[in-house]
C-alpha positions in Angstrom: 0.0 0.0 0.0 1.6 3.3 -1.1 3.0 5.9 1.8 2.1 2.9 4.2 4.4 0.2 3.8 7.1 1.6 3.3 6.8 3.6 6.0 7.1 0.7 7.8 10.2 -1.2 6.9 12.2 -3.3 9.1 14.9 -3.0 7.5 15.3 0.6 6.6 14.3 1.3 10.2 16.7 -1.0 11.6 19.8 1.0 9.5 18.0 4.7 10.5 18.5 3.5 14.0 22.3 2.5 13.5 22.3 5.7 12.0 21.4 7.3 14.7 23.6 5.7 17.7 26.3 6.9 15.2 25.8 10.0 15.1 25.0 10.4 19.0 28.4 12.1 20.9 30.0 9.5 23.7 28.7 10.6 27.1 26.0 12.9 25.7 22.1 12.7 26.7 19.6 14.4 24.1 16.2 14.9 24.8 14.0 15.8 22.2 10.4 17.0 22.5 7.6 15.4 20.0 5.1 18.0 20.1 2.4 16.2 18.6 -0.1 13.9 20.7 -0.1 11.4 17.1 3.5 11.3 17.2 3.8 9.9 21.2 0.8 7.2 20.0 3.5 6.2 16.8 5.8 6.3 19.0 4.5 3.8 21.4 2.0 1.6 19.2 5.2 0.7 17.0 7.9 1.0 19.6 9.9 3.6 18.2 11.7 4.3 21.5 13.4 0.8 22.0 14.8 1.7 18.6 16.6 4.4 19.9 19.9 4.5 21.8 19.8 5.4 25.5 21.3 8.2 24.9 18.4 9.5 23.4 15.3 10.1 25.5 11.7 11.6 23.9 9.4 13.4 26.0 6.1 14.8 25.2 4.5 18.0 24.2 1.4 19.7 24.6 0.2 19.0 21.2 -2.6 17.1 22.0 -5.8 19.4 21.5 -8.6 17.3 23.6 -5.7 17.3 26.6 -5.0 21.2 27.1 -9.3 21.7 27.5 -9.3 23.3 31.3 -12.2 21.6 33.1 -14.1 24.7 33.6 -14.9 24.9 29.5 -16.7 21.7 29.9 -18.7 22.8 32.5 -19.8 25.8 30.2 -20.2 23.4 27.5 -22.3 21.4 29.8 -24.2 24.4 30.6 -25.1 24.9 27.5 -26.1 21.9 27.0 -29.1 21.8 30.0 -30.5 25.5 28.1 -33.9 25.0 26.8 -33.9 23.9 23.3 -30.7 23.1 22.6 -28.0 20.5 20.8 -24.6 20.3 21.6 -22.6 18.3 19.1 -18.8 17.4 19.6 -16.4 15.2 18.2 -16.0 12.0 20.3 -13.0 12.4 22.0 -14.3 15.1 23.5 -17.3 13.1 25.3 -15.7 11.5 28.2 -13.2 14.5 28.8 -13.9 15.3 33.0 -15.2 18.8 33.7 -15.7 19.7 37.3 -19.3 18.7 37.2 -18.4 15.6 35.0 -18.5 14.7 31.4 -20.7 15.2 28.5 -21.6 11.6 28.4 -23.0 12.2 31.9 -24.8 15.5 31.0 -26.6 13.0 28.1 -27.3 10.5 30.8 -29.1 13.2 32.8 -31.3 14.5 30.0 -29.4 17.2 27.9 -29.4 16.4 24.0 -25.4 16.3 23.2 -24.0 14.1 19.7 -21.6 12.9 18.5 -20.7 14.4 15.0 -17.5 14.2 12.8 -17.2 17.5 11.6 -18.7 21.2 12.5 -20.7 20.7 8.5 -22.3 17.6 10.5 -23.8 20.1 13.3 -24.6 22.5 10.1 -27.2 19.7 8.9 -28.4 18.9 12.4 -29.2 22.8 12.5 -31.0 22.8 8.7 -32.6 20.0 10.1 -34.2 21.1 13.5 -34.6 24.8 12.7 -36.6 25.2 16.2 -33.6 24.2 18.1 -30.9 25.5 19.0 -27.4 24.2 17.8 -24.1 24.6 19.0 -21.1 23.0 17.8 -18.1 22.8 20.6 -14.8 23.6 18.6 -11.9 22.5 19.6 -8.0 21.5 18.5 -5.3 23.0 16.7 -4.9 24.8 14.0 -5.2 21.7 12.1 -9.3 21.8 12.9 -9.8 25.8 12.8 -10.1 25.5 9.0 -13.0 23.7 9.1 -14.8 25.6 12.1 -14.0 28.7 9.8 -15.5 27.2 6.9 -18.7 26.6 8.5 -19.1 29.7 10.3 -18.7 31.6 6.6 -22.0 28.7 5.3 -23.4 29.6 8.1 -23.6 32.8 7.6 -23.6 32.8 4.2 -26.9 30.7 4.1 -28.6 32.9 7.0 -28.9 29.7 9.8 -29.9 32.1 12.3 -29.7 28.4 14.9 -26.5 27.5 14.6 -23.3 28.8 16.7 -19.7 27.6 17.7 -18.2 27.1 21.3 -14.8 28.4 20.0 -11.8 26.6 22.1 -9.2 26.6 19.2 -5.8 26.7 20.7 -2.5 27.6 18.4 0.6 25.8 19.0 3.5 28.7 19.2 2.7 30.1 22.5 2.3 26.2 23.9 6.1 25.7 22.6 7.1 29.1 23.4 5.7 29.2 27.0 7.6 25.4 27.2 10.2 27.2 26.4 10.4 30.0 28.6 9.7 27.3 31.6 12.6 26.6 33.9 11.4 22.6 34.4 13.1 20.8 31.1 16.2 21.3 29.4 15.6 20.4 25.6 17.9 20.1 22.7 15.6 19.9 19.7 11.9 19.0 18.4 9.8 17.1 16.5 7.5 19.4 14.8 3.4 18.3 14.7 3.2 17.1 11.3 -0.9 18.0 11.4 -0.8 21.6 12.4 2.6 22.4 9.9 -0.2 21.4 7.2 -2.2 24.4 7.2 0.9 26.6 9.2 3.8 25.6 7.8 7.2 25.9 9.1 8.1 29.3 8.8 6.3 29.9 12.2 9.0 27.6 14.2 11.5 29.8 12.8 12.2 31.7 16.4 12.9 28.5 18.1 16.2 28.1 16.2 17.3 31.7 15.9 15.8 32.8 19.5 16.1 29.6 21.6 18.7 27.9 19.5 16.8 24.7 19.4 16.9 22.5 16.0 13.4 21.9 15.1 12.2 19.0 12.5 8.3 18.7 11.0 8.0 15.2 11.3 5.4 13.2 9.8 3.5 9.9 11.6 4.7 6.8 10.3 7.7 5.1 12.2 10.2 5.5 9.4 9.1 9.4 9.4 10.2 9.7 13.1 13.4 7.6 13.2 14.4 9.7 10.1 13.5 13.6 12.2 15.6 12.3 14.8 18.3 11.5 13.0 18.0 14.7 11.2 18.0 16.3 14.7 21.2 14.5 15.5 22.6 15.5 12.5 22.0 19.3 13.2 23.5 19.2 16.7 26.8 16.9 15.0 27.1 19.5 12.2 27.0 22.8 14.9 23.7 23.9 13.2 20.7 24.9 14.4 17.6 25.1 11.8 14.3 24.3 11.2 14.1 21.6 8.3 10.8 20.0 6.7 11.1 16.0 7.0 7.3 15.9 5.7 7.5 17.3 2.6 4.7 14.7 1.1 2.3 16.5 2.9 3.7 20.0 4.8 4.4 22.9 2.6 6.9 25.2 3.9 4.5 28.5 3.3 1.3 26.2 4.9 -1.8 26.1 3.3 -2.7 29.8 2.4 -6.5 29.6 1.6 -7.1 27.4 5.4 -5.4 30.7 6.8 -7.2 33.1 5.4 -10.8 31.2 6.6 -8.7 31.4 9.7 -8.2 35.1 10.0 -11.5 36.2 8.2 -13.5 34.5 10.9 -11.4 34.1 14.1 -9.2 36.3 16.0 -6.9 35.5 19.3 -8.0 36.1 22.6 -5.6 37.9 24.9 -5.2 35.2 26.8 -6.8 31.3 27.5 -6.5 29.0 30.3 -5.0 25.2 29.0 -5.2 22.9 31.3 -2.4 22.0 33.4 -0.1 24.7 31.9 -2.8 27.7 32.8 -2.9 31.0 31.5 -0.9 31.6 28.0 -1.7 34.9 26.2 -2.5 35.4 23.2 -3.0 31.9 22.3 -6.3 30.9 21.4 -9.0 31.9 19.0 -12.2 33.2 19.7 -14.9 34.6 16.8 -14.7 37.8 15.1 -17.8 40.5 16.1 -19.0 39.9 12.8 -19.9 36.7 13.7 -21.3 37.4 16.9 -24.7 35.9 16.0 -22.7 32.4 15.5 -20.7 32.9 18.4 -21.5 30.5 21.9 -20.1 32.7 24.2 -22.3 35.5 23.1 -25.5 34.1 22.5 -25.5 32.4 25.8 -25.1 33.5 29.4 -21.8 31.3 30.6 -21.1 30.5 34.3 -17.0 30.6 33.2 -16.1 29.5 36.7 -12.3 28.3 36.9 -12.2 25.0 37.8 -8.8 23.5 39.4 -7.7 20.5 38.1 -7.6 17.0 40.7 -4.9 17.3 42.8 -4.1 13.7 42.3 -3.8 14.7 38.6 -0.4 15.2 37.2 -1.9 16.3 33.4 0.4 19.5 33.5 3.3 17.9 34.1 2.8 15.3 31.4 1.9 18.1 29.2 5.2 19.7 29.9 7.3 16.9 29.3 8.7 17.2 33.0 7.6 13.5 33.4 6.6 10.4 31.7 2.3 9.2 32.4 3.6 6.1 34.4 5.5 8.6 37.2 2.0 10.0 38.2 0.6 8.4 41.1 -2.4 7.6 39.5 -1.7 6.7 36.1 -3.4 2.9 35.0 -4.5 2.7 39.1 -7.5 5.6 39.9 -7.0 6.8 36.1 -7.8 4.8 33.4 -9.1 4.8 30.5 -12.7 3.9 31.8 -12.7 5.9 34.8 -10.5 8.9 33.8 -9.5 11.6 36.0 -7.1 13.8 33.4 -7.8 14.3 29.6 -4.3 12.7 29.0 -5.9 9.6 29.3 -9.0 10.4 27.4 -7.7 11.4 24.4 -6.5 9.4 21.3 -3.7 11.6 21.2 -3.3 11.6 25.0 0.4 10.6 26.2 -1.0 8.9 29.1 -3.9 6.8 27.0 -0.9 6.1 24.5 1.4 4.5 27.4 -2.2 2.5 28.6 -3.0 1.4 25.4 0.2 -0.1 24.5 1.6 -1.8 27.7 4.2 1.7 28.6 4.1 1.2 32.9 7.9 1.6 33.6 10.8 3.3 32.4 12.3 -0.2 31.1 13.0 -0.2 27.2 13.9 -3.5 25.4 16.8 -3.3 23.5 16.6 -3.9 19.9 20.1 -5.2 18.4 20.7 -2.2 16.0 23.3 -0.4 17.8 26.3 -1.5 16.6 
């Protein structure tokens, strides 16, 4: 099957990692960042890490969209929700996500009227399709998923549905890195770009973290071959003295982004001084929020919110994962009180969620098996 298979291939994965161990420098750590939430569940599903030298250590990002959500959103989701007359349709990631109050699958048990949809067009329909309801779409992810919330708000408009509006909770990536960054936890020597976001971005925007931070930075696509391949183009930087931000997706990222998904972007949305992400709190400037123009398909302005701050569980360590500062199995209640069916932080809700990824594919301890590829 073309762009899977050979992805995939023992063999050239097997000399990538000699590669690698070559080109690490004796009695040197690195520890590189993968930004992306789909990169840590690659990384983990095909064993990626055991590939790697133990020299080399990944750690994981923020870049995982349904994670960063701060409880107290939910709970004005939820609200929402219990208003007279009213839908609230989501992706399904999003449904067992923990607000303070609990989840949207328990709102549903308890009477409001939330679905599951697979795109904000999906909620559109619902809206043509119950014009005496009210319908409300709850946005949220990267810049990978603003697009298409853009797109709809302009049919929206366009086509006069007076019934339908967005619960904007985009979130851009640059301040998450930057504030990452700026934090005195983690000492990081490069990162793996999120492939999905550099689609409609680019890489142009990374640009500060080489010649500001002097961090090497590498878009890096999804398949296993993709990420053995950044990171030796990482280590290849820091061997050579240079520090630069190179495209290792090229089948898919184009180094300008996708032009016409960020003008959608910037006729519809605009950032919010500042937006609370859970477990990292307040970033600024570094979420979306709709334009007056579209105040009449706008959530937060057609409805009265409660917008109560909600602290995270104590016994929740999200943040930290979020940071990279540790691994999901160091949190005390990682795969014991959190799981995937009784979840207390979005980490393990997610499908791009460090701590489901570690769940999912066995990841309890710090032990790596040793693959014989480092010569």
């Amino acid at each position: 099957m073309r762009f899977v298979d050979e992805y995939r291939d023992a063999d050239k994965a097997r000399a990538l990692s000699g590669r690698i161990a070559a080109l690490c420098e004796p009695g040197r750590h690195y520890k590189f960042m993968e930004v992306c939430g789909g990169h840590t569940h690659t990384i983990y599903k095909h064993g990626i890490e055991d590939h790697l030298p133990e020299a080399v250590e990944l750690v994981h990002g923020p870049g995982c969209p349904v994670c960063v959500i701060p409880m107290g959103r939910v709970d004005d989701a939820i609200a929402i929700a219990h208003e007279p007359d009213v839908i609230l349709t989501s992706f399904g990631d999003m449904l067992r996500v923990p607000g303070g109050t609990g989840s949207f699958l328990d709102a549903k048990a308890e009477g409001a009227d939330i679905r599951m949809v697979y795109s904000p067009l999906d909620a559109l329909k619902i809206a043509r399709e119950n014009p005496d309801r009210r319908v409300v779409f709850m946005a949220i992810g990267f810049e990978t998923t603003a697009p298409s919330t853009a797109v709809t708000v302009l049919r929206a408009a366009a086509e006069g549905i007076a019934n339908f509006s967005v619960f904007c909770n985009h979130v851009t990536i640059i301040p998450a890195i930057k504030a990452i960054l700026d934090s005195p936890d983690l000492r990081l020597d490069g990162f793996l770009g999120p492939g999905h976001v550099s689609t409609v971005i680019g890489c142009r925007p990374y640009e500060f973290i080489a010649e500001r931070y002097g961090r090497p930075l590498v878009c890096a696509g999804f398949e296993p071959l993709d990420l053995l391949q950044s990171v030796a183009m990482l280590l290849q930087q820091l061997t050579d003295g240079r520090c630069e931000v190179e495209n290792q997706y090229t089948r898919v990222v184009p180094w300008e982004g996708n032009t016409r998904a960020l003008e959608a972007i910037a006729t519809t949305m605009e950032l919010r001084p500042h937006f609370e992400w859970r477990g990292l709190g307040f970033i600024s400037h570094s979420a979306l929020r709709l334009r007056d123009e579209y105040a009449a398909h706008d959530a937060e302005k057609v409805f009265a919110l409660p917008g109560i701050r909600v602290a995270d569980p104590k016994a929740c360590q999200c943040g930290e994962v979020l940071k990279g500062v540790i691994k999901p199995w160091e949190c005390k209640v990682f795969g014991t009180a959190c799981t995937p069916e009784t979840p207390i932080g979005t980490c393990m809700v997610s499908s791009e969620g460090a701590c489901a990824a570690y769940y999912n594919y066995g990841r309890f301890t710090r032990d790596r098996v040793r693959e014989a590829t480092h010569a």
